[in-house]
GUDRENDREN-803726 format. One line per 3 residues: number of its first residue (from 0); their letters; for each residue x, y, z of N, C-alpha, C. Coordinates in nm, 3 decimals, padded with zeros to 5 digits. Layout:
N
NUM) a) X Y Z X Y Z X Y Z  ...
END
This chain:
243
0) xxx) 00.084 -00.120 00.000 00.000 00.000 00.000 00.087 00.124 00.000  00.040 00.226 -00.095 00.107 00.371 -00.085 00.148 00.399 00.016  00.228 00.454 00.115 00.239 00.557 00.225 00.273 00.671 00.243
3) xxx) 00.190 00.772 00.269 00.182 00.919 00.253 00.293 00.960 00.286  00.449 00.967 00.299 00.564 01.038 00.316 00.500 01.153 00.360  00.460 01.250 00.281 00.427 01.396 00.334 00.302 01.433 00.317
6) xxx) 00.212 01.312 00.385 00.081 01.365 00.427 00.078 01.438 00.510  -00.059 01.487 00.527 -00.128 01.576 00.630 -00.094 01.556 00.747  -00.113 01.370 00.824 -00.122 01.321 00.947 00.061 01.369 00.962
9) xxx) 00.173 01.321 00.861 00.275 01.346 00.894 00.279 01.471 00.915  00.325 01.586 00.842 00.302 01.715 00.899 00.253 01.747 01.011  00.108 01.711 01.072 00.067 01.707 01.165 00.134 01.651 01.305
12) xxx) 00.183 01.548 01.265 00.294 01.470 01.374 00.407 01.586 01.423  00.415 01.561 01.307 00.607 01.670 01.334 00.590 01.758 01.386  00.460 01.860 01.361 00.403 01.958 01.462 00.410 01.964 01.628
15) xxx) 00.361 01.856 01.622 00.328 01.829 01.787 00.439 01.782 01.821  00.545 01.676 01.757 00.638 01.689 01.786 00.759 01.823 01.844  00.750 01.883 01.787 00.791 02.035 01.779 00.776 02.053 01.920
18) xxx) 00.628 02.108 01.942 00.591 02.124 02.073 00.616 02.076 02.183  00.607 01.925 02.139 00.665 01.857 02.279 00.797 01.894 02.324  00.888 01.902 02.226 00.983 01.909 02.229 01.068 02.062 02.289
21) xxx) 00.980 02.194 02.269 00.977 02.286 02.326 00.942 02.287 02.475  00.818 02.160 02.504 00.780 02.170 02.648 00.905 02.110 02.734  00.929 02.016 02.669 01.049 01.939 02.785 01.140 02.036 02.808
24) xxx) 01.180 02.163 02.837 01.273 02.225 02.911 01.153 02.231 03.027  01.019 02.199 03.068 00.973 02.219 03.151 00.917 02.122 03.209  00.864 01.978 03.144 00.821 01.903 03.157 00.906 01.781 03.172
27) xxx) 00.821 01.646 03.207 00.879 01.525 03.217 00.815 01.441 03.098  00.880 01.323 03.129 00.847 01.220 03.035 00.710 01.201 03.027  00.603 01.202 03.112 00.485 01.142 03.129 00.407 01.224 03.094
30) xxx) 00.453 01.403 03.111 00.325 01.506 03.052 00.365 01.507 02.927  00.486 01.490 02.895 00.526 01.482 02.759 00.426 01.399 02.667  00.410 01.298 02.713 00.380 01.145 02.642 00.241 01.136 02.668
33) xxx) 00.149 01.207 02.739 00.010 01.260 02.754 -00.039 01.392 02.647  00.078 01.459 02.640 00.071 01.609 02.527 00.056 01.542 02.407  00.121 01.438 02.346 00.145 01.391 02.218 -00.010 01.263 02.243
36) xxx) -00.034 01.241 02.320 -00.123 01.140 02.307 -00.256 01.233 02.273  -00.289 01.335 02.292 -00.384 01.412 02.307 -00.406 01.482 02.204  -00.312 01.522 02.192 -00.278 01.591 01.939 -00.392 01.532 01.931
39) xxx) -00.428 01.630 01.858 -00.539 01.634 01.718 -00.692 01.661 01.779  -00.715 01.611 01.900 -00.839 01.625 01.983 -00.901 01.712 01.990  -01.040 01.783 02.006 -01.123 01.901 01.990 -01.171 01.898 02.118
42) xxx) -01.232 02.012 02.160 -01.285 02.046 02.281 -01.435 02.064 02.241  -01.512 01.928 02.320 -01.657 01.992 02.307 -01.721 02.088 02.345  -01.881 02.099 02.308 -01.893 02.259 02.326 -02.000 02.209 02.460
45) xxx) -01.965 02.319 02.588 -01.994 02.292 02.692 -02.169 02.260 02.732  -02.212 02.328 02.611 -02.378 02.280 02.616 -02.424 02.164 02.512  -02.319 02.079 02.442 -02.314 01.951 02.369 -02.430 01.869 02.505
48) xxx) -02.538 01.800 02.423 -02.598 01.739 02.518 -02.551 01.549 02.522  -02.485 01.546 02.672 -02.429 01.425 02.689 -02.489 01.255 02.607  -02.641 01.248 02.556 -02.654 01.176 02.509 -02.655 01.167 02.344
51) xxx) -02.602 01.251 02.318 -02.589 01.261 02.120 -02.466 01.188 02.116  -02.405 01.132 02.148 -02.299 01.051 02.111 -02.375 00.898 02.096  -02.445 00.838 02.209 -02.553 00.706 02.225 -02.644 00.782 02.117
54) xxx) -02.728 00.862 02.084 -02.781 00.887 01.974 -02.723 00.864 01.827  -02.621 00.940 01.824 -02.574 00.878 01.685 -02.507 00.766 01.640  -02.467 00.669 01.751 -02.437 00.530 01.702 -02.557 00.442 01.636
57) xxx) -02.669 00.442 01.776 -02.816 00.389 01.726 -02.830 00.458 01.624  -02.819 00.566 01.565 -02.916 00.579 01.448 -02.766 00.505 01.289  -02.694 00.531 01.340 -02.599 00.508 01.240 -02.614 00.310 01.224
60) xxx) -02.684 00.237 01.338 -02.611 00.111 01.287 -02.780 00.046 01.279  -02.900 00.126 01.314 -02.998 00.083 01.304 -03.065 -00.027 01.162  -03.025 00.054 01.045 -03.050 00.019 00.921 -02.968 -00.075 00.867
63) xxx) -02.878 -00.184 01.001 -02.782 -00.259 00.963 -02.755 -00.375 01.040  -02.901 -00.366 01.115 -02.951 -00.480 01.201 -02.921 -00.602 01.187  -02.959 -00.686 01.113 -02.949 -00.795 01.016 -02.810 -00.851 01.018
66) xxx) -02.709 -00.777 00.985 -02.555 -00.789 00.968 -02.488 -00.751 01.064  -02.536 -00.704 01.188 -02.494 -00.684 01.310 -02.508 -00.832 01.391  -02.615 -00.884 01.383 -02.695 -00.999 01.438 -02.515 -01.088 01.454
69) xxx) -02.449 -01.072 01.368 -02.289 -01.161 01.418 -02.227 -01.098 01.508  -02.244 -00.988 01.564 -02.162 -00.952 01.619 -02.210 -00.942 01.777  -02.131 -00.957 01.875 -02.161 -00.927 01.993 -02.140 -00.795 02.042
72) xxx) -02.270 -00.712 02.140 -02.233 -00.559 02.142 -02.218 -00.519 02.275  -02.140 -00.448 02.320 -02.060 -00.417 02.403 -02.086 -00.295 02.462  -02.092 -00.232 02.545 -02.109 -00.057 02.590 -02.024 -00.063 02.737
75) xxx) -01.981 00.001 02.727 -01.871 00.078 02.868 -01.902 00.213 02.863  -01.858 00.264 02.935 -01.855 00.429 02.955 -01.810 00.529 02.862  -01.728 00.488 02.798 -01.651 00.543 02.644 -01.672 00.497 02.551
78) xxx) -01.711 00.375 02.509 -01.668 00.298 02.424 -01.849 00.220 02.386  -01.852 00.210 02.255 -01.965 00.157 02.191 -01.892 00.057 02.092  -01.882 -00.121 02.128 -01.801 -00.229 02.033 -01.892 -00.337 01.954
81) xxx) -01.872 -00.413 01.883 -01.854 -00.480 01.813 -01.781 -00.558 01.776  -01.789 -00.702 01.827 -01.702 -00.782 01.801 -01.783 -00.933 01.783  -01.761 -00.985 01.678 -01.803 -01.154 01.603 -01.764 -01.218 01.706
84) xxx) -01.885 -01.266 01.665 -01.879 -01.412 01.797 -01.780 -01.508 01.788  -01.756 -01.558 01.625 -01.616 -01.642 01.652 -01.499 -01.562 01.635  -01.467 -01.438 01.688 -01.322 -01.343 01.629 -01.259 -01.407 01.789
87) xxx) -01.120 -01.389 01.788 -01.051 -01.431 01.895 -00.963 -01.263 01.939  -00.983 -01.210 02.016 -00.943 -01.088 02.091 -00.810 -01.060 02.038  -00.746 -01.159 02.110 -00.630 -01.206 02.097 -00.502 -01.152 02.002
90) xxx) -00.586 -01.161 01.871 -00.505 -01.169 01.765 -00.555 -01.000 01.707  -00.658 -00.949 01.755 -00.666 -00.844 01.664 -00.603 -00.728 01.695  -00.478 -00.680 01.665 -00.423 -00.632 01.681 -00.345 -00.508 01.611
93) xxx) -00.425 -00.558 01.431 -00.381 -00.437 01.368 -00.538 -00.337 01.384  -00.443 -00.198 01.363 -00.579 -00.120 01.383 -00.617 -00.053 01.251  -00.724 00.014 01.252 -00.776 00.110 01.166 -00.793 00.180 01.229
96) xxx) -00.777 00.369 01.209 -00.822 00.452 01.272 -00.935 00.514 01.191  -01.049 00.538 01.229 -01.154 00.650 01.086 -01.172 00.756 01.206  -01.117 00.913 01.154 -01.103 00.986 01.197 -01.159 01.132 01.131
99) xxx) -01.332 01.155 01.127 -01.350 01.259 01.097 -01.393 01.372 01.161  -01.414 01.495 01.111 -01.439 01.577 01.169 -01.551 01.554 01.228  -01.571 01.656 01.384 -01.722 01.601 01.445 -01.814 01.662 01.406
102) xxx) -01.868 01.744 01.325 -02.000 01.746 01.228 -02.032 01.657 01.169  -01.903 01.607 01.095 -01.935 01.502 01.025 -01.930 01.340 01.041  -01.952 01.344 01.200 -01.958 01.214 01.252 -02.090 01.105 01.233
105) xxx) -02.208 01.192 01.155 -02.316 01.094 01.167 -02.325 01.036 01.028  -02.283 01.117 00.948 -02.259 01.043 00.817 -02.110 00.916 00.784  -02.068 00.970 00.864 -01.927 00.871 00.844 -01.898 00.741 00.931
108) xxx) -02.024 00.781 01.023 -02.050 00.640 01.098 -02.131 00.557 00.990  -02.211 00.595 00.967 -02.288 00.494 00.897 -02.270 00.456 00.804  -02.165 00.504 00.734 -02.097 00.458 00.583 -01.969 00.353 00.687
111) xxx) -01.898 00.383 00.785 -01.827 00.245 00.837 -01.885 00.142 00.866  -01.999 00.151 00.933 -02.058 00.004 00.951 -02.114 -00.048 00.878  -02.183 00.000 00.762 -02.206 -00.081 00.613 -02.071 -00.108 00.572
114) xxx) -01.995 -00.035 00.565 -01.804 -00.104 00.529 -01.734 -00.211 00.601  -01.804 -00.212 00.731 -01.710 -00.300 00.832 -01.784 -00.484 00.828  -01.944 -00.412 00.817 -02.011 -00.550 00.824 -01.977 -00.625 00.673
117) xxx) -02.033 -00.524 00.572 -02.001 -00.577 00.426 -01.833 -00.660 00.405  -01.744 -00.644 00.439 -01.637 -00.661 00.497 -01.605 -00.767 00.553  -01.704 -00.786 00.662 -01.655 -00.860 00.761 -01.535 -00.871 00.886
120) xxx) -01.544 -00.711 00.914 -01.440 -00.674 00.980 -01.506 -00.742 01.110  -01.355 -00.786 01.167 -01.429 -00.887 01.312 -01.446 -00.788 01.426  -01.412 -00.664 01.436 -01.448 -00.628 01.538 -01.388 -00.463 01.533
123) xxx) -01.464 -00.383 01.575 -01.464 -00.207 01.611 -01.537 -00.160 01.731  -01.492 -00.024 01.756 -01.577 -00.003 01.867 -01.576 00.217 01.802  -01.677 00.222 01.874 -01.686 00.421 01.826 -01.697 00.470 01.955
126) xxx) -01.617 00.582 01.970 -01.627 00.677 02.095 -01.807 00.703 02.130  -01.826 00.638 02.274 -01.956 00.652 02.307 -01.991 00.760 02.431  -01.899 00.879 02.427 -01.952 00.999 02.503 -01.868 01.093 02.456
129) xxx) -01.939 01.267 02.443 -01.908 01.385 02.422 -01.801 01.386 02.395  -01.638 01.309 02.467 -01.513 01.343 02.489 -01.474 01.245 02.393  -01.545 01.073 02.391 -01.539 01.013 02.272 -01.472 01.038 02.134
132) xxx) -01.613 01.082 02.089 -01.611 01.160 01.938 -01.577 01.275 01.938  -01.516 01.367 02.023 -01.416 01.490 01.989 -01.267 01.438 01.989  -01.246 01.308 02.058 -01.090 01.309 02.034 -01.048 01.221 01.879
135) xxx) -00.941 01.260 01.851 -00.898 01.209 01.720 -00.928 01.052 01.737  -00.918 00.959 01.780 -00.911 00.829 01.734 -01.062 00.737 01.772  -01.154 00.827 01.699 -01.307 00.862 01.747 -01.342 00.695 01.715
138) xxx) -01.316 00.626 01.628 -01.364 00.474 01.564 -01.248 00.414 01.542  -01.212 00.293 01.602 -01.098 00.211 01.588 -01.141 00.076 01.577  -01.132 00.031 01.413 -01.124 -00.100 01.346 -01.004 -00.225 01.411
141) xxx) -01.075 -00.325 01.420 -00.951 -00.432 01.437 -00.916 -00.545 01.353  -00.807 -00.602 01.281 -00.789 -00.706 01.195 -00.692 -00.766 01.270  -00.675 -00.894 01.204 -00.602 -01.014 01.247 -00.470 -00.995 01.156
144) xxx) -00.428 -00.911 01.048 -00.333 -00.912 00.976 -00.263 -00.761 00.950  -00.199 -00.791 00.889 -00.166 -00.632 00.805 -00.217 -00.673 00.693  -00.243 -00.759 00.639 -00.278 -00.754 00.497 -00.428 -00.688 00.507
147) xxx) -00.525 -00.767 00.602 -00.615 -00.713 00.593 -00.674 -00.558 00.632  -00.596 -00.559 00.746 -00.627 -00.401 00.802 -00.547 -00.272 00.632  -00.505 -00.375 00.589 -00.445 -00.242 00.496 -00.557 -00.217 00.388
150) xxx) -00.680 -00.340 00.376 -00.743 -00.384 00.286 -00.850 -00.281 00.293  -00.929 -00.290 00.472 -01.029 -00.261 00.535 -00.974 -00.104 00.501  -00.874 -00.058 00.542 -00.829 00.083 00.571 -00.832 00.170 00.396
153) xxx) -00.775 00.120 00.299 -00.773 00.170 00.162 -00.919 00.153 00.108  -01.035 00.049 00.140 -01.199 00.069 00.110 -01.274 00.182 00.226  -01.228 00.166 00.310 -01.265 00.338 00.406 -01.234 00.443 00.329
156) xxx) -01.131 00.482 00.361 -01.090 00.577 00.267 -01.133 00.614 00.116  -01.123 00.488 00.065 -01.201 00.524 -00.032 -01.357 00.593 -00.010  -01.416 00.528 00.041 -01.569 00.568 00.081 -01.571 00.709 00.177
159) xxx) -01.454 00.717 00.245 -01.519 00.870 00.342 -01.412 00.946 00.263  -01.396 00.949 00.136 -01.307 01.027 00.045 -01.337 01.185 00.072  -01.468 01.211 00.045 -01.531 01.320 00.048 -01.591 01.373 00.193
162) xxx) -01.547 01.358 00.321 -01.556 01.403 00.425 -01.447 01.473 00.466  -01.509 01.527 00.568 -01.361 01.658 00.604 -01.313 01.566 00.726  -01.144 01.604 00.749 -01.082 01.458 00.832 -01.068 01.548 00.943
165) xxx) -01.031 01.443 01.062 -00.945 01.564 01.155 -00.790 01.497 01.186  -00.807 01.364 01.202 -00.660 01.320 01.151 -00.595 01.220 01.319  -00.585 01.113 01.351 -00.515 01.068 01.405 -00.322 01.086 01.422
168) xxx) -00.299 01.152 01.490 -00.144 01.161 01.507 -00.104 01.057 01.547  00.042 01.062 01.500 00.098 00.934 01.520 00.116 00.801 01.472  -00.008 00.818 01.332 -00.078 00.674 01.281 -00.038 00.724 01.150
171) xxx) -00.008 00.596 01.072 00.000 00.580 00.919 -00.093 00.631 00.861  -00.053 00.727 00.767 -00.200 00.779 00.694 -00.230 00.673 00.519  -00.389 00.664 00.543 -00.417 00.553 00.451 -00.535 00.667 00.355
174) xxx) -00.482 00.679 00.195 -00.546 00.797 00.102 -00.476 00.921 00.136  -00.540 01.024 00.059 -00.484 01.120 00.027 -00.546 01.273 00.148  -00.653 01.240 00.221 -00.720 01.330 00.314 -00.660 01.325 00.487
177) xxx) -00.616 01.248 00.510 -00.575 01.174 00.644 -00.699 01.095 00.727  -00.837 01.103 00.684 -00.942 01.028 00.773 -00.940 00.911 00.799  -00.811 00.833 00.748 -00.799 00.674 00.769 -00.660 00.698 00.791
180) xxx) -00.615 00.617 00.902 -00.497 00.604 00.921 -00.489 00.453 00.966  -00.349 00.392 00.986 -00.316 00.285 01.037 -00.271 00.248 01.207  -00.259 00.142 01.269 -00.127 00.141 01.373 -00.143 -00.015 01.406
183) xxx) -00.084 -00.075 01.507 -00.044 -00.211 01.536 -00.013 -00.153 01.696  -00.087 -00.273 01.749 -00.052 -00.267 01.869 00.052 -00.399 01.888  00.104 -00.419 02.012 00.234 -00.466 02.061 00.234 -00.511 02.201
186) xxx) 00.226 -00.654 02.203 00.259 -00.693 02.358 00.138 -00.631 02.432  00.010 -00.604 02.405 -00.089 -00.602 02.449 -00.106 -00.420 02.530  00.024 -00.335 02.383 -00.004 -00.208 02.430 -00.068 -00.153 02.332
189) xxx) -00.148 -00.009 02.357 -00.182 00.033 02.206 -00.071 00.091 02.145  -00.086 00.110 02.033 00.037 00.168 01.918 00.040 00.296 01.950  -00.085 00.383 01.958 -00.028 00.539 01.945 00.039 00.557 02.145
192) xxx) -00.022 00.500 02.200 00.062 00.484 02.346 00.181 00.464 02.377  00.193 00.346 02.288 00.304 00.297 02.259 00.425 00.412 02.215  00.366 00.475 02.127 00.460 00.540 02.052 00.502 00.639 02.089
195) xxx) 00.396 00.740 02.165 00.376 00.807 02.188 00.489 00.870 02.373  00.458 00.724 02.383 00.567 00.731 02.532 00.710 00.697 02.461  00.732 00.628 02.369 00.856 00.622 02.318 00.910 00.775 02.312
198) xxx) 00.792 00.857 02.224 00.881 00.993 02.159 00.884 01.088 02.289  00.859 01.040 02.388 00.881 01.154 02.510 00.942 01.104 02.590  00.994 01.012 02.598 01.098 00.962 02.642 01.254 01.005 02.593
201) xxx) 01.231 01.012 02.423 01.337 01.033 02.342 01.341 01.234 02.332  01.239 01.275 02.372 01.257 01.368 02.407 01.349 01.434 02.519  01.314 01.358 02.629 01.347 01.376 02.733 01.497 01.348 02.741
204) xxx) 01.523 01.278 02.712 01.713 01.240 02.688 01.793 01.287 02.611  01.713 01.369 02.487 01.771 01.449 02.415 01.754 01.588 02.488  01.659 01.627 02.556 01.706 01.786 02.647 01.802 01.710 02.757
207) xxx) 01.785 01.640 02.796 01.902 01.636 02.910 02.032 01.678 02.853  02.064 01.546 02.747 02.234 01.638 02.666 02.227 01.699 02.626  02.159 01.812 02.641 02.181 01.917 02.610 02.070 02.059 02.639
210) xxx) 02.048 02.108 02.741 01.969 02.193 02.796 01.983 02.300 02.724  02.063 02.364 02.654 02.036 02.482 02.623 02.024 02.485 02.455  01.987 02.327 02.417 01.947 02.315 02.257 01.809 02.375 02.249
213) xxx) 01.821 02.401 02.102 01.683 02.458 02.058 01.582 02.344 02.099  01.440 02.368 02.044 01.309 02.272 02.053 01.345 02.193 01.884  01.417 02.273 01.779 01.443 02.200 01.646 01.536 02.074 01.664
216) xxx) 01.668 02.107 01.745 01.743 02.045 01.747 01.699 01.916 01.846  01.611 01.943 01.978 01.592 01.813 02.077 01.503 01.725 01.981  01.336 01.834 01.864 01.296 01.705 01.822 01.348 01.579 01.706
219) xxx) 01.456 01.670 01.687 01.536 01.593 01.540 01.619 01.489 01.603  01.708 01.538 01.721 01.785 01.428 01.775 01.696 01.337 01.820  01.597 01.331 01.913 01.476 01.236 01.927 01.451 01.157 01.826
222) xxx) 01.421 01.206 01.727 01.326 01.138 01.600 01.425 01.056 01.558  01.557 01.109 01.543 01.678 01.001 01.524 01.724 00.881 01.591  01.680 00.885 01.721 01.694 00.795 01.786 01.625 00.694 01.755
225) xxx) 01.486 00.717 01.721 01.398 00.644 01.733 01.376 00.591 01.566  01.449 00.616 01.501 01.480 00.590 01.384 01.477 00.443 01.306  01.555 00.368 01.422 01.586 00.246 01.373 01.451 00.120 01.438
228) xxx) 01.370 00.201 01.503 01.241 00.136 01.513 01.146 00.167 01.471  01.100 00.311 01.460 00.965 00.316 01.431 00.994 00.434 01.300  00.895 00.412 01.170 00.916 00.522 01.084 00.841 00.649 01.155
231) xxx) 00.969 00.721 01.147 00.886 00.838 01.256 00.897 01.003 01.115  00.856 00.936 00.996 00.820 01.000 00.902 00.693 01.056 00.902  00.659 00.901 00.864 00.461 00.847 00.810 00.379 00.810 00.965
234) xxx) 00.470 00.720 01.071 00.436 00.652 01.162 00.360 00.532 01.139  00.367 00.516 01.016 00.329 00.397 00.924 00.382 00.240 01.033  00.268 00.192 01.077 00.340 00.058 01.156 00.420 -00.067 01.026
237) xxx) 00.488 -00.068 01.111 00.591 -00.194 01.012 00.663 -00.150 00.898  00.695 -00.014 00.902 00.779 00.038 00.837 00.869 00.055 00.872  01.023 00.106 00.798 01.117 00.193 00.858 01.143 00.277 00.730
240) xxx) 01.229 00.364 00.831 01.332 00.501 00.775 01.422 00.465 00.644  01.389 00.486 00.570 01.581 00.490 00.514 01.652 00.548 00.555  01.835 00.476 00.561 01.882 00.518 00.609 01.978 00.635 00.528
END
């Protein structure tokens, strides 16, 4: 599959990168690695009424009854899932991110779950309160492969072509808008967590040697470090850098 070198989501990364990297003359590893986890997220609007998030899932998966009937459904406090009765937890581990803007969350739900069931994606879940669907990684797909999550992720994209994105940081961008991105989780962590504590960590050791470097110079030496593991270009999982 293509990978956006100088997409949106990348740009976007390097941004916040930046920042972080300006904060650590003040910060530690952990607000660091909470700042970068938090990129891209919107602030709801304080009179948003707490049940339009449970409103727009029901109406988005209503007309898709039938093809739901495989799946087992799930509700927690955040989280609204979906997962096939014979899928094994276990293994699903590559992700999909669908990440659009929140106006345009009721249309782009309901074009994923006609995509996910048609599909046969074994299992997703959608942000199920106010704070939910304002943060970037609002719907997260799960596959058993990379082949497939790359499959599921390039027919999204295709289909929410024409929606406005807001963009998962940190994640492989999948098309040309950023509303689909990729990641892989690891040893039973998530990927953008994952990653995310990596680059503030690598932050953090790059201001130490050297306290009175710029915020350019700590996030470049960082990103270098982290070079020979993660493409910290695209953030494309299972990629690397050239060297």
């Amino acid at each position: 599959m293509p990978v956006e070198t100088d997409g949106r989501l990348a740009r976007l990364t390097a941004r916040a990168v930046g920042r972080a990297a300006a904060l650590s003359a003040y910060a530690g590893p952990e607000a660091l690695a909470a700042f970068c986890y938090r990129a891209g997220a919107t602030a709801a609007h304080p009179r948003t009424d707490a049940r339009w998030a449970r409103v727009l899932v029901d109406r988005a998966t209503r007309s898709h009854r039938t093809a739901l009937a495989a799946y087992r459904r799930s509700r927690t406090e955040h989280w609204d899932g979906w997962t096939a009765h014979d899928a094994d937890p276990a293994v699903l581990v590559h992700k999909v991110y669908v990440s659009p803007t929140t106006p345009a969350v009721p249309v782009a739900l309901e074009r994923v779950v006609a995509v996910a069931t048609f599909l046969g994606v074994p299992s997703w879940k959608v942000g199920a309160d106010t704070a939910g669907l304002h943060r970037a990684d609002k719907v997260v797909l799960y596959l058993p492969s990379a082949q497939r999550a790359d499959a599921v992720a390039q027919a999204l994209a295709d289909e929410l072509a024409d929606l406005p994105a807001q963009g998962v940081l940190f994640s492989g961008q999948v098309g040309a808008s950023g509303i689909v991105s990729r990641g892989q989780d690891h040893d039973g962590q998530s990927w953008r967590a994952m990653v995310c504590r990596a680059v503030a960590l690598a932050l953090a050791d790059a201001r130490a040697a050297d306290q009175s470097a710029t915020s350019q110079r700590v996030a470049a030496d960082a990103l270098s470090s982290l070079a020979a593991d993660l493409d910290v270009v695209t953030w494309y999982p299972g990629a690397r850098v050239a060297a």
